[in-house]
MARBA-3410 file (N, C-alpha, C, O; in Angstrom, 1 decimal):
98
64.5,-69.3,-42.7,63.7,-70.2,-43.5,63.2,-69.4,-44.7,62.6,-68.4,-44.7 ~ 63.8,-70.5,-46.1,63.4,-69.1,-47.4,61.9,-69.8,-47.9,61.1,-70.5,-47.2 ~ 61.8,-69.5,-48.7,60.7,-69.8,-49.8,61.2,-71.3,-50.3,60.3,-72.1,-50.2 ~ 62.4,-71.8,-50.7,62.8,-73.2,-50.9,62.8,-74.3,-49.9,63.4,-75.4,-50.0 ~ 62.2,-73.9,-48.9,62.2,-74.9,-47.3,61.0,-75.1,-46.9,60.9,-75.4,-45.7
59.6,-74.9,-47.8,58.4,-74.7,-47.2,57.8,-76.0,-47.7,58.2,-76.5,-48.7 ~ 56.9,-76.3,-47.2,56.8,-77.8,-48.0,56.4,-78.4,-49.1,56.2,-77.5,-49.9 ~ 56.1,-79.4,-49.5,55.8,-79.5,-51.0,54.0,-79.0,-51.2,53.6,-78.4,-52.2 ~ 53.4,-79.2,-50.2,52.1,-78.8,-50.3,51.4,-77.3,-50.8,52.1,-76.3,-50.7 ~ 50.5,-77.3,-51.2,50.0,-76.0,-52.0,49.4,-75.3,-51.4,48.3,-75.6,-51.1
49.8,-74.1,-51.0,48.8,-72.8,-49.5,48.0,-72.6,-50.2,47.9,-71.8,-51.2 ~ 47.0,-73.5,-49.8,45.4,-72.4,-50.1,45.0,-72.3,-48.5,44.5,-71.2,-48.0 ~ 45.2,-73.3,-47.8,44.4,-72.9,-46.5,44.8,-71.7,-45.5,46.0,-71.3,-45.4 ~ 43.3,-71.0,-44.8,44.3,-70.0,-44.0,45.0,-70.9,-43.1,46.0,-70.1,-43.0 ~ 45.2,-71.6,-42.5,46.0,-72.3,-41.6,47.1,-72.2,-41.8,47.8,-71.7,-40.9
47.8,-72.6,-43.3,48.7,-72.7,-44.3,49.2,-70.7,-44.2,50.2,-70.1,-43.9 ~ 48.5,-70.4,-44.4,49.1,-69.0,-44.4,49.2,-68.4,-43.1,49.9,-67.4,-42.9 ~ 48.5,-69.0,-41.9,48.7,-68.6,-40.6,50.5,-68.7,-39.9,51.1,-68.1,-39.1 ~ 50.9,-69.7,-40.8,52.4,-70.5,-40.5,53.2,-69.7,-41.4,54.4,-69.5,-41.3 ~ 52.5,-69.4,-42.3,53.8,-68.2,-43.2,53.8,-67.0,-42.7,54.8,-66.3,-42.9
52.4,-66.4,-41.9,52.4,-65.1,-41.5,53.5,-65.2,-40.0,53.5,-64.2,-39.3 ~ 54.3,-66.3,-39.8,55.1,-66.4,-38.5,56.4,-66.1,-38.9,57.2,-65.7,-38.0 ~ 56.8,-66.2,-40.7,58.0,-66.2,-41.3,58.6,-64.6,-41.5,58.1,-63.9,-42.4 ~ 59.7,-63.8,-40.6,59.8,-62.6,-41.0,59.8,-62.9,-42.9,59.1,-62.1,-43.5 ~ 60.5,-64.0,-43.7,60.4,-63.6,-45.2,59.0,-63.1,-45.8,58.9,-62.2,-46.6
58.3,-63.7,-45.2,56.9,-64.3,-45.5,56.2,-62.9,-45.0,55.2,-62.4,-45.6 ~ 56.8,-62.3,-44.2,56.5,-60.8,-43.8,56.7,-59.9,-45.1,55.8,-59.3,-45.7 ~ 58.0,-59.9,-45.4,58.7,-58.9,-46.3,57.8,-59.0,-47.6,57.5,-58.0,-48.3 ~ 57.5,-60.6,-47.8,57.1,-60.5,-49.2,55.7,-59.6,-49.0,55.6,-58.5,-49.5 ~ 54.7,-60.2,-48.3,53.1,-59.5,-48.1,53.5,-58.0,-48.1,52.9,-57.4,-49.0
54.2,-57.5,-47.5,54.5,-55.8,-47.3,54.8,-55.3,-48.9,54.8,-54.2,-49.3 ~ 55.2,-56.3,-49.5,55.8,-56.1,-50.8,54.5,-56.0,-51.7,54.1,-54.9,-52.2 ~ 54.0,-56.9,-52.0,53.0,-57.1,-52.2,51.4,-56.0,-51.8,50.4,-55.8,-52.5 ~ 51.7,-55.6,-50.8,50.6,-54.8,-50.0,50.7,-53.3,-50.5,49.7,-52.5,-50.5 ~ 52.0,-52.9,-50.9,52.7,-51.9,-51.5,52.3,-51.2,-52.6,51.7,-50.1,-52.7
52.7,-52.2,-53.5,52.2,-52.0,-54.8,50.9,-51.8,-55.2,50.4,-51.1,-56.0 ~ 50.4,-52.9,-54.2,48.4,-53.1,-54.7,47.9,-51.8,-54.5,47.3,-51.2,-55.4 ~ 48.4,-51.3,-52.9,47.8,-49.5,-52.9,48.6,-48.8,-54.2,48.0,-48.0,-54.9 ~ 49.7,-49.1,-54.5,50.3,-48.0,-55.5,49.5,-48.4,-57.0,49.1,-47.6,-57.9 ~ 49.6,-49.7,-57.0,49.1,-49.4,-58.7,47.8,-49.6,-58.8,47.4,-49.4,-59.9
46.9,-50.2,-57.8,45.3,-49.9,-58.1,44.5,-49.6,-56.4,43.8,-50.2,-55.5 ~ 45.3,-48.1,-56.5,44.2,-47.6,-55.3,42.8,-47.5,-55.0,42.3,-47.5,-53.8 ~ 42.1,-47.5,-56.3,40.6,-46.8,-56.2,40.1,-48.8,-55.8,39.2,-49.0,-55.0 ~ 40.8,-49.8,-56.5,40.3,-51.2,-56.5,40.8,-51.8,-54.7,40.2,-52.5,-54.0 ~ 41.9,-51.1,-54.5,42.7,-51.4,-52.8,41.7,-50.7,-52.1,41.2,-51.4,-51.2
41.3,-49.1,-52.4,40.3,-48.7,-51.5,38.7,-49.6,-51.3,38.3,-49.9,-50.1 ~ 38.2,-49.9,-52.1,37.1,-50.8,-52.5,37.0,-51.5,-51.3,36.2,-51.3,-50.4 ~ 38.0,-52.5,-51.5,38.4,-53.5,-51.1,38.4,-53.4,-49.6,37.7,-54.2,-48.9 ~ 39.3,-52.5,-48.8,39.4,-52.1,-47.9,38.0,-51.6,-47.4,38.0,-51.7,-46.2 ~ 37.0,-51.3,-47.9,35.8,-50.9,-47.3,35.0,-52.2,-47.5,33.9,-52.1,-46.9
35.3,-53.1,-48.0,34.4,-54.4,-47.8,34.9,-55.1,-47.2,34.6,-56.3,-47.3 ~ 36.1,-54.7,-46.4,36.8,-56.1,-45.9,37.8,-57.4,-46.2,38.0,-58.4,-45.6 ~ 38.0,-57.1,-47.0,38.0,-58.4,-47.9,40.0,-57.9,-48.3,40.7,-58.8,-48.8 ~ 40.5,-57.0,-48.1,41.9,-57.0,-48.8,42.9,-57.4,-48.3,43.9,-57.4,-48.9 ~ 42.8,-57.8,-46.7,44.0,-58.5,-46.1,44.1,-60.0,-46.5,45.1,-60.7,-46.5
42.8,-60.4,-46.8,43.0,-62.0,-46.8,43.2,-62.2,-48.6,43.5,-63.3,-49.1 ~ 43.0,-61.1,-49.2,43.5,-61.3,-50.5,44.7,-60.8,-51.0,45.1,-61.0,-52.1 ~ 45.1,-60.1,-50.0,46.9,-59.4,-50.5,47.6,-61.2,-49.6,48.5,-61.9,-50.2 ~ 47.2,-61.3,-48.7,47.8,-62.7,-48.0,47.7,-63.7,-49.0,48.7,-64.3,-49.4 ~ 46.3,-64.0,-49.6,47.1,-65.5,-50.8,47.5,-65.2,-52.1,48.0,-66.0,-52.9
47.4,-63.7,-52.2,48.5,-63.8,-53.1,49.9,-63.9,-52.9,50.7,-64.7,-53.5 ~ 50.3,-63.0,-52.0,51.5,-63.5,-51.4,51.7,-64.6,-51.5,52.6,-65.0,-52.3 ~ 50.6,-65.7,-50.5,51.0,-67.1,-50.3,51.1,-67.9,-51.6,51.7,-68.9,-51.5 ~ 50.6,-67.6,-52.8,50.9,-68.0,-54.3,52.0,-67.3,-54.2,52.8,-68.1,-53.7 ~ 52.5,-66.4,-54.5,53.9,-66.0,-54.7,55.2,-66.8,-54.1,56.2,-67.1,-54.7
55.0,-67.1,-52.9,55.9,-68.0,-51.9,55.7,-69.3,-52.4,56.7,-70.0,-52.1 ~ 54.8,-70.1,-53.0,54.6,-71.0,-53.3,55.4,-71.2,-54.4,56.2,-72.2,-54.3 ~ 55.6,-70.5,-55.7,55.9,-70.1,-56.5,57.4,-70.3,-56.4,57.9,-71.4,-56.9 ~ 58.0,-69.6,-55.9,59.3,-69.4,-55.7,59.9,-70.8,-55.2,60.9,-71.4,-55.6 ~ 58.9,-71.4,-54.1,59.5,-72.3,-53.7,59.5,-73.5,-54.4,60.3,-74.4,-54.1
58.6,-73.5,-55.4,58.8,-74.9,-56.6,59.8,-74.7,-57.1,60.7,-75.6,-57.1 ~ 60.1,-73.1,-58.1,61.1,-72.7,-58.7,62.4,-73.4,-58.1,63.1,-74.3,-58.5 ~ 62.5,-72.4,-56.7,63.9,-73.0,-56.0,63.8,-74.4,-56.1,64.6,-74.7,-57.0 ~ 63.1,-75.5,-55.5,63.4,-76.7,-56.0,64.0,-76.9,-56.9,65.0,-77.6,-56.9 ~ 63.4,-76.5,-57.9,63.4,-77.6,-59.0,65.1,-76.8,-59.9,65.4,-77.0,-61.0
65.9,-76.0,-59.0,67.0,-74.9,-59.3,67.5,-73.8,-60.1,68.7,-73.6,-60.6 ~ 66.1,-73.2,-60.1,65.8,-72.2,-60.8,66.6,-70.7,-60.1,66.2,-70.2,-59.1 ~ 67.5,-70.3,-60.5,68.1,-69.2,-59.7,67.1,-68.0,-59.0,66.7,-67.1,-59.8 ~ 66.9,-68.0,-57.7,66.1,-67.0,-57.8,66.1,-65.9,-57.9,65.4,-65.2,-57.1 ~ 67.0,-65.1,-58.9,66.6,-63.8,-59.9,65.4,-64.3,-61.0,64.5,-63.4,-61.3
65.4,-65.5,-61.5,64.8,-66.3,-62.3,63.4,-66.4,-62.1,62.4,-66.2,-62.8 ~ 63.4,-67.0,-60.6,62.5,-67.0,-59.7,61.2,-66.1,-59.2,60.1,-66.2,-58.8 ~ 62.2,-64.9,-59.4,61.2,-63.8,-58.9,60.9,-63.1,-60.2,60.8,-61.9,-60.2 ~ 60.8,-63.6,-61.5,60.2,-63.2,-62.4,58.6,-63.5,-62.5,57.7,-62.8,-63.0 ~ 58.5,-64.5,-61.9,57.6,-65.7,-62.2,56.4,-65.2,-61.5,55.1,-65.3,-61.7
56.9,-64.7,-60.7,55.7,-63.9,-59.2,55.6,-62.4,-59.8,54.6,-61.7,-59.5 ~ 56.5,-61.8,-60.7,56.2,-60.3,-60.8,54.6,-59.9,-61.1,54.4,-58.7,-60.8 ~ 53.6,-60.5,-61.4,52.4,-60.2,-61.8,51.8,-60.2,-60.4,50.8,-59.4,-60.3 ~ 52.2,-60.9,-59.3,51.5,-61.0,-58.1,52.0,-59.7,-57.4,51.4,-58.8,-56.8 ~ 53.1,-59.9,-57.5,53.5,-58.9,-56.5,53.4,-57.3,-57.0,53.1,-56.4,-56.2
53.8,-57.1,-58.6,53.4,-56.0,-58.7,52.1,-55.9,-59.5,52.3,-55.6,-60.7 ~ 50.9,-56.1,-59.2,49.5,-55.9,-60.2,49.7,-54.6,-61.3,50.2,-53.5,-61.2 ~ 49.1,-55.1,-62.1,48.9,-54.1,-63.4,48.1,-52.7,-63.1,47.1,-52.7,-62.4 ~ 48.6,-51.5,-63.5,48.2,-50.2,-63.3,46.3,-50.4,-63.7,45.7,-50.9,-64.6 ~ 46.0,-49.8,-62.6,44.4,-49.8,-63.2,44.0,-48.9,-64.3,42.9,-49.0,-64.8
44.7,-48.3,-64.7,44.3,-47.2,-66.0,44.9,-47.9,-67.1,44.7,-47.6,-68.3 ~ 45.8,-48.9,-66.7,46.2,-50.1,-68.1,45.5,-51.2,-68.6,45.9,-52.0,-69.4 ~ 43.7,-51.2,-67.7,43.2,-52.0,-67.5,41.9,-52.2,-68.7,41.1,-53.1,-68.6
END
């Protein structure tokens, strides 16, 4: 099950993200996502990580990103095309570019 099979509705709920956290894709992307955030804004990931607060926010971005793709795919957007659209999610801006 990709990103173009998920349904028309918009993940804001965690519920909604509880059902994508079941998807190995849905895996791959968050890890992808989880990656970067430590690589390009550590000192903002560390923060974060000490208030608690960065699993449930690397998760909807993700789940914006999956959301993303999956309109794209709809509507038959090739997804090379597709994953342009998400690059700001998945890789965040250098914090010293900030």
């Amino acid at each position: 099950m990709g990103p173009d099979t998920i349904s028309n509705t918009v993940l804001s709920s965690r519920a909604d993200i509880s059902e994508l956290m079941k998807l190995p894709a849905f895996q791959n992307l968050l890890a992808k996502v989880e990656t970067n955030y430590f690589r390009n804004r550590p000192n903002e990931a560390a923060q974060l990580v000490e208030a608690g607060t960065l699993p449930s926010l690397l998760q909807e971005q993700a789940a914006q990103a999956w959301e993303i793709l999956a309109r794209a795919r709809r509507s038959g957007m090739p997804m090379f095309d597709a994953l342009e659209l998400i690059a700001d999610l998945v890789y965040p801006a250098l914090e010293s570019d900030e």
